[in-house]
N, C-alpha and C positions, 0 to 999 in steps of 0.2 A: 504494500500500500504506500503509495507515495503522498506527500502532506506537502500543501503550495502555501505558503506561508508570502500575505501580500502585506507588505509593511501600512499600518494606517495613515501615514504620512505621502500624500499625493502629491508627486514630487513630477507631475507633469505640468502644474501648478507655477510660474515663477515666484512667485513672491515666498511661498512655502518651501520652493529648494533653498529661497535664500538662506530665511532662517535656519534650515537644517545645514545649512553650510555653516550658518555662523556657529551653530555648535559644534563645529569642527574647529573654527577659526579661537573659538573662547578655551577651547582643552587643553592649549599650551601657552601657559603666563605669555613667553615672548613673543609668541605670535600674537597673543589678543592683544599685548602692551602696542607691539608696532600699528596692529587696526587702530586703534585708538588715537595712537598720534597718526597717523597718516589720515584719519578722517575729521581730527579735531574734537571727538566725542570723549566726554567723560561717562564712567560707568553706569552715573542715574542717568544722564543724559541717553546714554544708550537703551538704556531702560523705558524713557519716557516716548523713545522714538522709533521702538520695536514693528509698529501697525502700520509707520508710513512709507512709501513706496522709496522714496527719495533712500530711504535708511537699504531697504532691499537691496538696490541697485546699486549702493556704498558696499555692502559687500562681497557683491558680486564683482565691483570692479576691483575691488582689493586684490580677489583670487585672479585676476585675468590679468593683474598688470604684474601680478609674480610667479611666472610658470611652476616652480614646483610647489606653491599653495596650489596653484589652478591645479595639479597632476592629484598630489596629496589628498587634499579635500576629494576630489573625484573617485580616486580608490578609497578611501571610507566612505565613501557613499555607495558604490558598487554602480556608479554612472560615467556615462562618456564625457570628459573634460569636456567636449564640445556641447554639450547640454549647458553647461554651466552658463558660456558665453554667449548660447541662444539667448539664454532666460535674462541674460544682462542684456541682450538687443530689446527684446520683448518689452521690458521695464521700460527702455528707453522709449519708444513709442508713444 
């Protein structure tokens, strides 16, 4: 018997890869330290700015303008890097 186990996390979605990306990008102090300064956000601030699109596509671009975030985050996710920076065109629109 084979079991398909679909993650509830619908990550065809951009805004929803974001987020699940950002908890890729928050798992390692130095990485989340450098999101933070590279987008000017402090942590309540990131907090308070979780729902807005602008925020999504902050870090989506994080991962696109650092190839092995972009690689990295994409192997924990078990997704094509190229999905990633769909989802950051998508945002963009």
């Amino acid at each position: 018997m084979t079991i398909i186990h679909k993650s509830s996390t619908d990550l065809s979605d951009p805004s929803r890869l974001a987020l699940a990306a950002l908890g890729w990008v928050l798992a390692d102090e130095d990485r989340a330290q450098r999101f933070l300064d590279l987008t000017g956000l402090t942590p309540d601030g990131l907090r308070a700015a979780l729902a807005e699109t602008g925020t999504h596509r902050a870090i989506l671009e994080f991962l696109c303008a650092h190839e092995p975030d972009l690689l990295g985050a994409a192997a924990a996710m078990d997704i094509d890097p190229a999905r990633l920076a769909a989802a950051k065109e998508e945002l963009t629109q």
